[in-house]
C-alpha positions as CSV (number, residue, x, y, z in Angstrom):
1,X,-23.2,40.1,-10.4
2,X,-23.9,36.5,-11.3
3,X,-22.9,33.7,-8.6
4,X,-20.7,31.6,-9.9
5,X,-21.8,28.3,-11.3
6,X,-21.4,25.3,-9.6
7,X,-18.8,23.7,-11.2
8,X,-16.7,27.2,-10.4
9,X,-17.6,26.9,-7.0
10,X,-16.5,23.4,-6.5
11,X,-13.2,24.3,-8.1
12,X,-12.4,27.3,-6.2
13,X,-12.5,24.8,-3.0
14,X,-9.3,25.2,-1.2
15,X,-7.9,22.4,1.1
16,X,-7.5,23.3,5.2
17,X,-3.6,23.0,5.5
18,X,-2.7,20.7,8.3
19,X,0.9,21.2,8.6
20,X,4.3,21.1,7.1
21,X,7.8,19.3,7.8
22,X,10.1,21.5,6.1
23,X,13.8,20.3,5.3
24,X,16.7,21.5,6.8
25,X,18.8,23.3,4.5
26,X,22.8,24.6,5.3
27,X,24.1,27.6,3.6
28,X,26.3,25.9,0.6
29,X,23.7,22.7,0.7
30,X,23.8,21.4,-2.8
31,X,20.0,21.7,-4.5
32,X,20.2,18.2,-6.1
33,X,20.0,14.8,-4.3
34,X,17.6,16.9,-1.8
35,X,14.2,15.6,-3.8
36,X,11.4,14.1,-1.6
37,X,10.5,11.4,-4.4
38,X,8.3,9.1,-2.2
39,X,6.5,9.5,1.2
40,X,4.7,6.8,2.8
41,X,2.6,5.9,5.9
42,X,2.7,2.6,7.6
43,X,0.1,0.2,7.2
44,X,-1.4,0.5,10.5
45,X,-1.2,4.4,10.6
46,X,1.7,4.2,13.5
47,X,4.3,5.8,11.4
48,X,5.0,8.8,8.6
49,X,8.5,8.1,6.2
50,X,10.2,10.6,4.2
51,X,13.4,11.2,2.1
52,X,14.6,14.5,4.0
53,X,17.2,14.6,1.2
54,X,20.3,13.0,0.2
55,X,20.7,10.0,2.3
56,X,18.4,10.8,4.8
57,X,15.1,9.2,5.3
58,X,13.4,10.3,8.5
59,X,10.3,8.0,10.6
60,X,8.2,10.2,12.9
61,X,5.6,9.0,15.1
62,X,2.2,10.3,12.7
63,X,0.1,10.6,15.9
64,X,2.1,12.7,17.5
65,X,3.1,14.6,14.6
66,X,-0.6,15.6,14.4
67,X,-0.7,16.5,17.8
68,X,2.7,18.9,17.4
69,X,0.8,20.2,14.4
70,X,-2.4,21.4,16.5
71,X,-0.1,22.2,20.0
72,X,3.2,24.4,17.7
73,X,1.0,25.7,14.3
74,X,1.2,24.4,10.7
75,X,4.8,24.7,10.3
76,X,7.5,22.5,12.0
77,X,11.2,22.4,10.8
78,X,12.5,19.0,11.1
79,X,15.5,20.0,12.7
80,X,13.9,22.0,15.3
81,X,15.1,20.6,19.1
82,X,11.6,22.4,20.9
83,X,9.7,20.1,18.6
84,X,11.6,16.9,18.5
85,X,10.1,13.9,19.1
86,X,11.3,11.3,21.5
87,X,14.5,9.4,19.7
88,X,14.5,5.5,20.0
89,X,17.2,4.2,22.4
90,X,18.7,0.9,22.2
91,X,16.6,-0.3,25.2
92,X,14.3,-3.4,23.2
93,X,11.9,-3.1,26.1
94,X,10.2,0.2,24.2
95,X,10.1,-2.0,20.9
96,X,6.0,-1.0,20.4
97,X,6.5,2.6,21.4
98,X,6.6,4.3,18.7
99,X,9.9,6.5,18.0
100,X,11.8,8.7,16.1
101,X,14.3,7.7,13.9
102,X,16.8,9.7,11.2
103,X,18.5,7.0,9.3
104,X,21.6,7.3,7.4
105,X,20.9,5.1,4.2
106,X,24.4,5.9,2.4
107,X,23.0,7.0,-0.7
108,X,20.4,9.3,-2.0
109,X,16.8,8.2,-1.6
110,X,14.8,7.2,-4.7
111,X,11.8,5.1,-3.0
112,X,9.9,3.9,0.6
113,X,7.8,1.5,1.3
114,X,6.2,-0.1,4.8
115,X,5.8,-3.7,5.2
116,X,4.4,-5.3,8.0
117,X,4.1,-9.1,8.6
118,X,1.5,-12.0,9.1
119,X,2.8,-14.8,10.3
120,X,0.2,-17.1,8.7
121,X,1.7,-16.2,5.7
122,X,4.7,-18.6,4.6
123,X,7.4,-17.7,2.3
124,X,7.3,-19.3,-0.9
125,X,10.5,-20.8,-1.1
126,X,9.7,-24.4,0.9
127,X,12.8,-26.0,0.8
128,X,15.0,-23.8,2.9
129,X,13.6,-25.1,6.7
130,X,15.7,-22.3,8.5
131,X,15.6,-18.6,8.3
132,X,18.3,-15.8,9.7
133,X,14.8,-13.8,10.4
134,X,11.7,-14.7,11.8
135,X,8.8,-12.2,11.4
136,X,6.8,-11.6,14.7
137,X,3.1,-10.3,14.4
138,X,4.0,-7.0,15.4
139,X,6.6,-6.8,12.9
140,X,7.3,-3.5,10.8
141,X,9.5,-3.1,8.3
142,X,10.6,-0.2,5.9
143,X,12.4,-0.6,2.3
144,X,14.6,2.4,0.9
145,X,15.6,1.8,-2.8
146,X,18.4,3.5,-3.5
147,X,20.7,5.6,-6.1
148,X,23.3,3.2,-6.3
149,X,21.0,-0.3,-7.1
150,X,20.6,-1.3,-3.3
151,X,18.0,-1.8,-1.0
152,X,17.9,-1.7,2.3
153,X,15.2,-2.6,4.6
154,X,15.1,-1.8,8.1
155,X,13.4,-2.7,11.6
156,X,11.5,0.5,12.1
157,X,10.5,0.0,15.8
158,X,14.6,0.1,16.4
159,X,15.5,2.0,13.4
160,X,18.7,-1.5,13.0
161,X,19.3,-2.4,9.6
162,X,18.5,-5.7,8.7
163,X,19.0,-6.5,5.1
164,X,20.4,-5.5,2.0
165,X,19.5,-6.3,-1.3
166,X,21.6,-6.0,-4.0
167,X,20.7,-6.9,-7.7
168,X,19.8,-3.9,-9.5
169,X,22.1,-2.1,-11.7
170,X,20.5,1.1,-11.9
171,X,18.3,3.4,-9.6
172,X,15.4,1.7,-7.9
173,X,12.6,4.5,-8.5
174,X,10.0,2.5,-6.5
175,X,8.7,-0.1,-4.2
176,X,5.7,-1.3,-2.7
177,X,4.9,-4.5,-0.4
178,X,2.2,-7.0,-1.0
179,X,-0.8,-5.9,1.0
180,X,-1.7,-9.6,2.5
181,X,1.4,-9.3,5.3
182,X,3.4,-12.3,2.9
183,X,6.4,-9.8,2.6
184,X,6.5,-10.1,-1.1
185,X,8.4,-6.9,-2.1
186,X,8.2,-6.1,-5.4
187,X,11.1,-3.0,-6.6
188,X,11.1,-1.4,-10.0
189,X,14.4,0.5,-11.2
190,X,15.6,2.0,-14.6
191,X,17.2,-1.1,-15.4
192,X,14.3,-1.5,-16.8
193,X,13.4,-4.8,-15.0
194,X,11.2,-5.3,-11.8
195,X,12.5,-7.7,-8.9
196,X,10.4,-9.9,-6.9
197,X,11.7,-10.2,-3.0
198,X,10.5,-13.1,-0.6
199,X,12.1,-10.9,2.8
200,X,10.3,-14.3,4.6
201,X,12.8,-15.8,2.6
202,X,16.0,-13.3,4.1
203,X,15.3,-11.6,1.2
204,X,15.8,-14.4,-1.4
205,X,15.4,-12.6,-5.0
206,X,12.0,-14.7,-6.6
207,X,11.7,-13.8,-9.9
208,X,12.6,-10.6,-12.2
209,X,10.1,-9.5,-14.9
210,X,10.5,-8.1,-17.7
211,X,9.0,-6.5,-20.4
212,X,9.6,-3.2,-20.0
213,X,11.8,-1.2,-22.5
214,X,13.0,1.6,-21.1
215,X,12.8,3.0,-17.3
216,X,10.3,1.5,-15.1
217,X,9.5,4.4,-12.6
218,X,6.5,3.0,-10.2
219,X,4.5,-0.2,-9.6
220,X,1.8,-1.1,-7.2
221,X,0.3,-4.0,-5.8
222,X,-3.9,-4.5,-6.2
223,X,-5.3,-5.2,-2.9
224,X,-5.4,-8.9,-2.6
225,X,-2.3,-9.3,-3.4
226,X,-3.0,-10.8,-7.0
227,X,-2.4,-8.7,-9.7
228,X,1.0,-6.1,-9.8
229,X,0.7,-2.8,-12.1
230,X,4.2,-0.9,-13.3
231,X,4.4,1.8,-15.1
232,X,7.5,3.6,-17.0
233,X,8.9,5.5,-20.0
234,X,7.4,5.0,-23.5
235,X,3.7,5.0,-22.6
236,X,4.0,1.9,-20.5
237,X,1.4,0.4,-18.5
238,X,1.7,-3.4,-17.4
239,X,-0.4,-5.3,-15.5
240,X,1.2,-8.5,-14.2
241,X,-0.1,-12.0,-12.9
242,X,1.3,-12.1,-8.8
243,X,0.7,-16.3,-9.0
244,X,2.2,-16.9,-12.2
245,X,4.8,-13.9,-12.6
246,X,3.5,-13.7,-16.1
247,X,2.2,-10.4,-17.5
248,X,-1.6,-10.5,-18.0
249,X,-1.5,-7.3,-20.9
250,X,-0.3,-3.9,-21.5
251,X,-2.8,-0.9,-21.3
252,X,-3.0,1.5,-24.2
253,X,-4.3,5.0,-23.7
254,X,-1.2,7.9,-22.1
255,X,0.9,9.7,-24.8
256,X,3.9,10.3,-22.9
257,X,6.0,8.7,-19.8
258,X,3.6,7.0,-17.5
259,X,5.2,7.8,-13.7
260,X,2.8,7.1,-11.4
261,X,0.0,4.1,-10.5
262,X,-2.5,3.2,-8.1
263,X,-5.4,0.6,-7.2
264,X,-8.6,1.6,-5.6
265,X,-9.1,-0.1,-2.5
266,X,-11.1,-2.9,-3.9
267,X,-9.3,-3.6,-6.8
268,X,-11.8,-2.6,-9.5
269,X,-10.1,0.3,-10.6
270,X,-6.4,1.3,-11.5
271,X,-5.4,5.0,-12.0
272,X,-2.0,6.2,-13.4
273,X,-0.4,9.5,-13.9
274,X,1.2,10.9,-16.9
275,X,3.6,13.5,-18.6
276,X,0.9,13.8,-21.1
277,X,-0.8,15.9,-18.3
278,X,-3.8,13.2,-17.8
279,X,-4.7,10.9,-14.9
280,X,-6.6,8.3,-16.2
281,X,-9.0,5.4,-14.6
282,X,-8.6,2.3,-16.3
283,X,-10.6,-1.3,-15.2
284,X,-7.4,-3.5,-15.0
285,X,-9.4,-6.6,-15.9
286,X,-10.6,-5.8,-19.5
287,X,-8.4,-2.9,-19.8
288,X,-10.5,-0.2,-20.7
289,X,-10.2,3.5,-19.8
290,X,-13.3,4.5,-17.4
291,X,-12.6,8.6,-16.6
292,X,-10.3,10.9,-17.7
293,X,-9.0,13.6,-15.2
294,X,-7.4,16.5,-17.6
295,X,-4.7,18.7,-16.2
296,X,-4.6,21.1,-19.2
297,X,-7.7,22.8,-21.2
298,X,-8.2,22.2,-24.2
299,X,-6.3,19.0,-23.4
300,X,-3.3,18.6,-26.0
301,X,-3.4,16.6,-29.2
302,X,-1.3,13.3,-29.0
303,X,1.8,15.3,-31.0
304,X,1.5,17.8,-28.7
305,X,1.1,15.5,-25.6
306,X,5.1,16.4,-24.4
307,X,5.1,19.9,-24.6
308,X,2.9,20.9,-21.9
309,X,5.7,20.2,-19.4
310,X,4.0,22.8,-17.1
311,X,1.6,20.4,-16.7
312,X,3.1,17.2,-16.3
313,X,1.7,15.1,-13.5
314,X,3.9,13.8,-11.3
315,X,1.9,11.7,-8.6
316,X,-1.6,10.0,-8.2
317,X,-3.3,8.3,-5.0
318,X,-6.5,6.2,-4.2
319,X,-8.0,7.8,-1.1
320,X,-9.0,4.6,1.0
321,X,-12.9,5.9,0.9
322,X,-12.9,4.7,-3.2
323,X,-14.5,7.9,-3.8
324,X,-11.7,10.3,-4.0
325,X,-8.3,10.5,-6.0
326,X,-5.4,13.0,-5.5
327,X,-3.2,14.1,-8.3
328,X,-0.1,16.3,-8.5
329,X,1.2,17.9,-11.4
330,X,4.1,21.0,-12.3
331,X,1.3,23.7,-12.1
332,X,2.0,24.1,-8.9
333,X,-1.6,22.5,-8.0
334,X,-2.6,19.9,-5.9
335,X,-5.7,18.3,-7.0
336,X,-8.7,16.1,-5.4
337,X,-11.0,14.4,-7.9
338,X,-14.5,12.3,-7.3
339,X,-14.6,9.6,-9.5
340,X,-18.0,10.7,-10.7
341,X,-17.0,13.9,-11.6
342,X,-14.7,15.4,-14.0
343,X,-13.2,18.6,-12.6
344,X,-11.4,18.6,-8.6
345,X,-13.5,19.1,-5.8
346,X,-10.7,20.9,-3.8
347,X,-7.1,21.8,-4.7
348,X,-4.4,22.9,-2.9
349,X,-1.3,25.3,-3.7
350,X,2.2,23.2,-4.0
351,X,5.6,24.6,-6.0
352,X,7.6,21.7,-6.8
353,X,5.4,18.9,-6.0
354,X,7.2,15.6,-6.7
355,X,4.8,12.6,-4.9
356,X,1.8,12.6,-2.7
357,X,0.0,9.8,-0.4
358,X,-3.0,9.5,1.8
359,X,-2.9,9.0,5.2
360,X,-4.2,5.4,6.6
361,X,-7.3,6.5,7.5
362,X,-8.0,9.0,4.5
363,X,-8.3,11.8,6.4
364,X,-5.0,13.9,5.4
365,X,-2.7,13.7,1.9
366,X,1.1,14.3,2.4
367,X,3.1,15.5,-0.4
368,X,6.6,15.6,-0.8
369,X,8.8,18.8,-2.8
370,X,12.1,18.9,-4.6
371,X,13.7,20.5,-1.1
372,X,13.1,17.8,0.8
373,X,10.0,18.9,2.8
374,X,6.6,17.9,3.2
375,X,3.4,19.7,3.3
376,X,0.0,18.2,4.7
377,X,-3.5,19.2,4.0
378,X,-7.0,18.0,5.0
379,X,-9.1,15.4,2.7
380,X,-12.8,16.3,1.1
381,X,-14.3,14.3,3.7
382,X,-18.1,12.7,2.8
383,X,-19.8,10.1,4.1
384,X,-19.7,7.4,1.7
385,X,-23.1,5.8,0.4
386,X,-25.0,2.7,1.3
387,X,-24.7,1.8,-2.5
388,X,-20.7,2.3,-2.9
389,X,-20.4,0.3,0.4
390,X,-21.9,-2.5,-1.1
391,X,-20.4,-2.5,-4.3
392,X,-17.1,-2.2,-2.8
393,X,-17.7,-5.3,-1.0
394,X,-18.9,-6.9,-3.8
395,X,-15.8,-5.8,-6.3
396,X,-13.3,-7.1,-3.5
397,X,-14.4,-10.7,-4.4
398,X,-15.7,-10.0,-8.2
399,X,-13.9,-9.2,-11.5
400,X,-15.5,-7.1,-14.2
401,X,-15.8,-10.2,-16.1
402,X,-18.0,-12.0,-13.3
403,X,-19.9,-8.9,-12.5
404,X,-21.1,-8.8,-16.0
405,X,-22.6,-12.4,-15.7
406,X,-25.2,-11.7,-12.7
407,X,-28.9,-11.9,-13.4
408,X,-29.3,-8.3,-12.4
409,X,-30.6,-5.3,-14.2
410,X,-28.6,-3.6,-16.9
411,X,-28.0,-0.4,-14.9
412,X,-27.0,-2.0,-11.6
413,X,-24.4,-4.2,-14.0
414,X,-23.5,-0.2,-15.0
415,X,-23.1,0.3,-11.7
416,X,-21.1,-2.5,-10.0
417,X,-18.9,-2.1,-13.2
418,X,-18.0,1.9,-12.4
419,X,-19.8,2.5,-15.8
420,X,-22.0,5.4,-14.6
């Protein structure tokens, strides 16, 4: 018998699980409202946030829920009292000291997202000299958009409630926080509009924007805080000026509902997730499409694009390394991609995937189900090159369009621009 070829052997690379979290479930426990939609790690790795189902949202300690992991095996029921972690008292002396918390947001749980603050960073709003809050350095906060229109955001070192936001008329499918510590939060909802939130501000509502025409189901911030992408139902893709609130253009490509979106950690690259069972990787600053990541073989014609709804995808995430992309789709596959490559380097067995997200540090994806649980596997680890270090750190600073205008060789331009 022939070896396989290489491309087959890449394929059949299955992930190392690391663990799961799996949802409590009583005997009459309704199946809907338990969807994980959105998990999320803290910015500083100190914390893991899921949606356990319904109104729940749970915040475990992600250090020590690796080391339960390796001490109790893979699997860990939430609810089980021989692994539960220490609970957070009301004792503001053990503020830093990370806790568990089960919070009771009073409606189900569409969206997370962490937020932490820098306090050289001003709110926008200069007129109002006093504040109800004043964000500390080692201030963490997490935003849960809701079913009913609200959000709430809470102190996650004490697990308190401190605001809520009320504007939206409809679900709030996603949210995401301005990487550069301002506290910008930026929500998007099937109202079809997306909100702008100064929480510097006690939550002040700064601008909505619109453009969307139907639902807007996920947005994401570039790294620098600049540029905003959302993404939603007809085929949308927007990408969004951050200084002016105006929207810089509208990517053409997907051929169904766009549901997912992501930046690359230095900004030169956007990828977004669609029903019409493609990831694609687009340069957000001329707009064109760099790599296609197909779901389906022979991939559908565009009249054909919404009937492959086994294939849908349903999440994509940047691994912090630039190198490697994670996509989830209704094949019951978990998928890691190179960006240089065109077929998955590992995949992973998932039923019911809904959303997925690395891990601060790269080293583990999380993905959450339509019970409520979430399952955790090892990342295709490689040590990155000397060349993508530096074109990284020259992307972070540098636009396609300035790239393009250095007196260097053609193929290094080819290069720094992710053309080859």
């Amino acid at each position: 018998l022939q070896s396989p070829p290489p491309r087959l052997k890449q394929f059949l690379l299955r992930s190392r699980t690391i663990g799961e979290l799996l949802a409590p479930a009583a005997p009459f426990d309704k199946k809907c409202g338990r969807e994980n939609w959105t998990v999320a790690f803290a910015p500083d790795g100190s914390y893991f946030a899921w949606s356990q189902g319904h109104r729940t949202v749970k915040l475990v300690p992600w250090s020590q829920c690796l080391q339960n992991f390796l001490l109790h095996g893979t699997k860990n029921v939430t609810n089980s009292s021989s692994l539960r972690l220490p609970r957070q008292n009301s004792d503001g002396g053990q503020k830093n000291k990370p806790r568990e918390h089960i919070i009771d947001c009073g409606d189900i749980v569409w969206s997370l997202a962490f937020g932490s603050s820098v306090p050289e960073k001003q709110s926008r709003c200069v007129n109002i000299e006093w504040h109800r809050f004043r964000f500390g350095q080692d201030q963490l906060l997490l935003a849960t958009g809701l079913n009913n229109g609200r959000i709430k955001i809470w102190d996650v070192y004490t697990g308190k409630l401190l605001l809520n936001l009320v504007d939206h008329t409809e679900v709030v499918r996603d949210l995401t926080f301005a990487p550069d510590g301002s506290l910008i939060l930026v929500s998007a909802s099937r109202d079809k509009t997306l909100r702008v939130w100064d929480l510097k501000d006690d939550g002040n509502m700064m601008k909505v924007l619109r453009g969307h025409q139907n639902w807007v189901y996920s947005c994401a911030f570039s790294p620098d805080s600049s540029m905003l992408c959302s993404v939603g139902a007809s085929k949308a893709v927007f990408l969004w000026n951050m200084d002016k609130y105006t929207m810089i253009r509208k990517l053409e490509g997907h051929h169904h509902d766009v549901v997912a979106c992501d930046f690359s950690p230095d900004g030169a690259l956007l990828a977004t997730a669609s029903y019409d069972t493609r990831v694609y990787i687009w340069d957000p600053h001329d707009g064109d499409i760099l790599m296609e990541f197909g779901h389906l073989f022979p991939p559908p014609t565009p009249i054909f694009a919404g009937g492959a709804n086994d294939r849908w995808v349903r999440s994509v995430s940047f691994s912090h390394d630039g190198l490697h992309i994670a996509s989830l789709a209704d094949d019951k596959m978990v998928r890691f991609w190179r960006i240089d490559e065109d077929y998955p380097v590992q995949v992973a067995p998932l039923s019911n995937g809904l959303c997925c997200a690395f891990s601060t540090d790269g080293s583990v994806l999380a993905a959450g189900t339509h019970d409520g649980s979430v399952y955790f596997w090892a990342t295709p680890r490689q040590v990155p090159s000397l060349q993508h270090l530096c074109r990284m750190s020259i992307r972070r600073v540098m636009p396609t369009q300035e790239v393009q205008e250095l007196p260097v060789p053609s193929k290094l331009l080819e290069f720094l621009s992710y053309r080859i």
